[in-house]
Phi, psi and omega in degrees: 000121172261159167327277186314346147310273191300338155266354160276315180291322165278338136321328115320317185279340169271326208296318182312309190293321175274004162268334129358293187302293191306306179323298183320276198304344185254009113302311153306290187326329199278302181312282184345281210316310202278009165262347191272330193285318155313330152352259157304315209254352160264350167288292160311333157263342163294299198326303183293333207270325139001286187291333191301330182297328198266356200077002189279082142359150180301279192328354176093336182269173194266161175313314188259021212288195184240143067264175213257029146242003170272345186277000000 
């Protein structure tokens, strides 16, 4: 094994580690996403299940209100 072995080899062994790296890092990216995306979308049925409890209509006012000229 000559010198020129041994920086081909070391030289494999980095180009590996870094591809090693990208999968890696592009599997956490891929989990962040469906997690940040779960999230979200559990963040919007409390938002709904919230508004529905509260009375509150798409529009923001609320259905029922109490004031002393509905009463």
């Amino acid at each position: 094994m000559n010198v020129d072995d041994v920086v081909a080899a070391k030289i494999a062994a980095a180009a590996r580690r870094a591809e090693e790296g990208k999968r890696r890092r592009a599997a956490f990216a891929a989990a962040r996403k469906r997690g940040l995306v779960l999230r979200h979308a559990a963040k919007l049925r409390h938002l709904n299940s919230v508004r529905e409890t509260d009375g509150i209509n798409d529009l923001g006012s609320q259905e029922n209100p109490t004031t002393e000229e509905n009463q």
